[in-house]
Structure formats: structure tokens, C-alpha cells
BALOBA-1460 file (C-alpha; in Angstrom, 3 decimals):
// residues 106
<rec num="1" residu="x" x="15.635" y="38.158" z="128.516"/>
<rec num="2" residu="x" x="15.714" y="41.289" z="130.888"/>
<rec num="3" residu="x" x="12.445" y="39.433" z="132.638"/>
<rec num="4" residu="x" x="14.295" y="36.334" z="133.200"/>
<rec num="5" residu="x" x="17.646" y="38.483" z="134.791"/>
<rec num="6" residu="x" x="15.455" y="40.388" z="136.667"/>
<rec num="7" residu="x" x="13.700" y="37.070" z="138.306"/>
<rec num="8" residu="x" x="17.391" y="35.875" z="139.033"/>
<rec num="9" residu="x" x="18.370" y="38.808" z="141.112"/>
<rec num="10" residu="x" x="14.732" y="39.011" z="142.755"/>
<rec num="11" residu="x" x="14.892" y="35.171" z="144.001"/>
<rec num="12" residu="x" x="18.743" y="34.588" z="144.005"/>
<rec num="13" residu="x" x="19.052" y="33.644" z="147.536"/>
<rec num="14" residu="x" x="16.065" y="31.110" z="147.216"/>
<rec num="15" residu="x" x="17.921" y="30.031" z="143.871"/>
<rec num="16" residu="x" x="21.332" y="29.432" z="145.406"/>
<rec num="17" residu="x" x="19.671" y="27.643" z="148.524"/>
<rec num="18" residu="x" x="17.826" y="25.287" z="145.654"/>
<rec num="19" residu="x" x="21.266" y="24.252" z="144.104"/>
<rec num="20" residu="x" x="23.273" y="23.727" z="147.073"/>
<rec num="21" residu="x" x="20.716" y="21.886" z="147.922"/>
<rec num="22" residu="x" x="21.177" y="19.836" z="145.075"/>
<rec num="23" residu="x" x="25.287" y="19.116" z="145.417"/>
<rec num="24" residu="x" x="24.361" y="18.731" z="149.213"/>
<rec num="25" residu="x" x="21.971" y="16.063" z="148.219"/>
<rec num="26" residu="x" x="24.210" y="14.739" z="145.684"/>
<rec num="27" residu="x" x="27.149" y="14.310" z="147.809"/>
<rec num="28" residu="x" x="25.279" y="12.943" z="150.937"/>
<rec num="29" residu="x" x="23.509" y="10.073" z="148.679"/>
<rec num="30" residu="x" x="26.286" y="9.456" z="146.781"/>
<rec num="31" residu="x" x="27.955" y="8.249" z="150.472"/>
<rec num="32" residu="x" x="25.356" y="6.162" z="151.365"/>
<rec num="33" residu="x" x="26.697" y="2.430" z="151.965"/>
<rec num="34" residu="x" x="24.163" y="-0.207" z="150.606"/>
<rec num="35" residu="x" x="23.129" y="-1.911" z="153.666"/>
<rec num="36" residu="x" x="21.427" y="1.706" z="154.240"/>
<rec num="37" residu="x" x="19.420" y="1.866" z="150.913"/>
<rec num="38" residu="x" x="16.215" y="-0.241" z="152.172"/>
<rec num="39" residu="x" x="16.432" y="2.220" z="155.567"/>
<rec num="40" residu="x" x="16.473" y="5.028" z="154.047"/>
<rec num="41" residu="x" x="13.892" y="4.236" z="151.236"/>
<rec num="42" residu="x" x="11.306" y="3.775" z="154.013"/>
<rec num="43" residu="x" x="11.570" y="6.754" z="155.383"/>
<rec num="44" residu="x" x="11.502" y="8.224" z="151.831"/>
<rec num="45" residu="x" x="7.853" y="6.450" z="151.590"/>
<rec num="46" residu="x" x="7.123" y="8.139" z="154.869"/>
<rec num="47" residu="x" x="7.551" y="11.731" z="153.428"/>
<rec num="48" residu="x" x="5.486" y="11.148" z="150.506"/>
<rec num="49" residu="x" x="2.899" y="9.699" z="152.448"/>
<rec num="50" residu="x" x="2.834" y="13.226" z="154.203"/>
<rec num="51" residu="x" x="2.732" y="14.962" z="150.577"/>
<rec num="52" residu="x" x="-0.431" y="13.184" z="149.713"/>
<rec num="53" residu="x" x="-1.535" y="14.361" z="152.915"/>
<rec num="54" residu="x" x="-0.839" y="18.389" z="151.749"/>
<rec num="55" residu="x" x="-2.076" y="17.498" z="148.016"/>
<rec num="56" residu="x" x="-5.321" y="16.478" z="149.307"/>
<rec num="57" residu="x" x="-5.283" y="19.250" z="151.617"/>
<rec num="58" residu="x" x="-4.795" y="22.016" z="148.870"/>
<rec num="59" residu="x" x="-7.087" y="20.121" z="146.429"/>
<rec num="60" residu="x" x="-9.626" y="20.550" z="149.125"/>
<rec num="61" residu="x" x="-9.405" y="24.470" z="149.101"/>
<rec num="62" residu="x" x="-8.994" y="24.333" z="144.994"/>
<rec num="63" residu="x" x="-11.254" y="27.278" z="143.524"/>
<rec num="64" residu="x" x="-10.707" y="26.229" z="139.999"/>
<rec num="65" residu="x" x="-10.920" y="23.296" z="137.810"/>
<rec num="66" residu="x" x="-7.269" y="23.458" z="136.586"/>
<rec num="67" residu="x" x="-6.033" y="23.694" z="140.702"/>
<rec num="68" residu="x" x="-8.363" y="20.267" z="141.419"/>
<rec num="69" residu="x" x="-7.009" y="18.496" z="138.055"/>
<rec num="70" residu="x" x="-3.231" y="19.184" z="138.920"/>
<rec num="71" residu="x" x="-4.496" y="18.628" z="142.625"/>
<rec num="72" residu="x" x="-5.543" y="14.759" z="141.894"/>
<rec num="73" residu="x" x="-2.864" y="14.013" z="139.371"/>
<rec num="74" residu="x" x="-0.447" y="14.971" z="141.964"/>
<rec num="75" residu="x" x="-2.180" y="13.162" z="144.864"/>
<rec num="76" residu="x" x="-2.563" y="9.907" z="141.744"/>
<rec num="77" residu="x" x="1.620" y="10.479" z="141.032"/>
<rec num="78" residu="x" x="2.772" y="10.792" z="144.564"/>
<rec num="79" residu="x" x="0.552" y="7.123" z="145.769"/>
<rec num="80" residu="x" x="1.821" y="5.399" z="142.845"/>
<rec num="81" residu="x" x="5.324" y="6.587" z="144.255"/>
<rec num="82" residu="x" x="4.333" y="5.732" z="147.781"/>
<rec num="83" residu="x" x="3.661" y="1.789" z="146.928"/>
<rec num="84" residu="x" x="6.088" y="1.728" z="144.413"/>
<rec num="85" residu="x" x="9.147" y="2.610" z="147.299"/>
<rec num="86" residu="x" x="7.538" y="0.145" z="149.358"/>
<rec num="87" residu="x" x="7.312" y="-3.008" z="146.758"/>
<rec num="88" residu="x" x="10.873" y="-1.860" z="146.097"/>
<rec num="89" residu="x" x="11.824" y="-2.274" z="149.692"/>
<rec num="90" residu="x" x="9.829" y="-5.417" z="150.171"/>
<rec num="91" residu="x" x="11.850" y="-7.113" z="147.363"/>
<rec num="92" residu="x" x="15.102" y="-5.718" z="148.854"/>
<rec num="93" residu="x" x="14.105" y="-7.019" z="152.637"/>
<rec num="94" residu="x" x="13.301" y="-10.490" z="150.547"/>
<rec num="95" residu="x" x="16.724" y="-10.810" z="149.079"/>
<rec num="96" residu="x" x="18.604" y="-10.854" z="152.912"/>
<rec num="97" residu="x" x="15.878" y="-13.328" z="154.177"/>
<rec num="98" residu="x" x="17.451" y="-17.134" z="154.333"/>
<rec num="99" residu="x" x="16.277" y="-19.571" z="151.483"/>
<rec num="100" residu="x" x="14.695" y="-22.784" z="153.325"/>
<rec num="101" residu="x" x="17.139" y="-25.817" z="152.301"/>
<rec num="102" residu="x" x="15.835" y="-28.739" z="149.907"/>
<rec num="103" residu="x" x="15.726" y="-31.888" z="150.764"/>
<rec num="104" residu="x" x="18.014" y="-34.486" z="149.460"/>
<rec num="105" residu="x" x="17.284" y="-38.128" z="148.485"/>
<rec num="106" residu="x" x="19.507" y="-40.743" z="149.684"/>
């Protein structure tokens, strides 16, 4: 327990900066009108596109076998996250695109 109090104190500003961050994400999301969703889920994609980049980048300079397992699993988890957001957002763009009319018989 006195291990755990004294990581608190050590890292408390990092700590409180990592839940603000979380009511500040909360609340900003949370305001987010629809039309916006689709928008801002691209540019979601975008990010983790630039985390693959960093988890192949650290795999690269892995030194042990755990490092390069946790290394492709997390480059594996954040690509299947990458073309998930963007078949999400494809079926979303889909949904506002006009329906061609049928044809009626006279």
C-alpha cells in the first residue's frame, strides 16, 4: 500500500493531467453534433495511422522477444482499428448519398 501512495505523490501532476484529460475529453465529445461524427472519425483514422507508424518504429529497436511480441500485437490491434474507423465512415458517407429512383410501370 505505502508503494502505491508513494507512486501517487511521485507522478501526481502527470496523474491529474491524465484525468482532466479524461472529463476534458468527455465533455468536448459529448458536444459533438452528429453531422460532425464521420469528420471527426477520419481524422481519428489519421492518428492511428501515425501510431502504427511509432509501433513499428519501436518494434524495430525491440531487444527482447517479449518487446517484439507486444510490438506486433500492437501494430496487428491498432490496423485492425485503422480499417475498422474507415469501413465505419464509409457506411456513414453511404447513408447521406441519394438512392437512384425506380422506375414505375404505367
Amino acid at each position: 500500500m505505502q508503494e502505491i501512495l508513494t507512486y501517487f505523490f511521485e507522478y501526481r501532476q502527470m496523474i491529474f493531467v491524465v484525468v482532466l484529460s479524461v472529463f476534458l475529453g468527455i465533455e468536448v465529445i459529448s458536444n459533438v453534433p452528429a453531422i460532425l461524427h464521420t469528420p471527426l472519425m477520419s481524422g481519428a483514422n489519421a492518428i492511428h495511422g501515425v501510431v502504427i507508424i511509432g509501433a513499428i518504429i519501436v518494434m524495430g529497436h525491440a531487444e527482447s522477444t517479449l518487446a517484439m511480441v507486444l510490438g506486433f500485437l500492437a501494430v496487428v490491434l491498432g490496423t485492425l482499428n485503422v480499417v475498422g474507423g474507415f469501413v465505419v465512415t464509409d457506411r456513414m458517407l453511404d447513408m447521406f448519398k441519394k438512392k437512384p429512383k425506380k422506375e414505375t410501370k404505367n
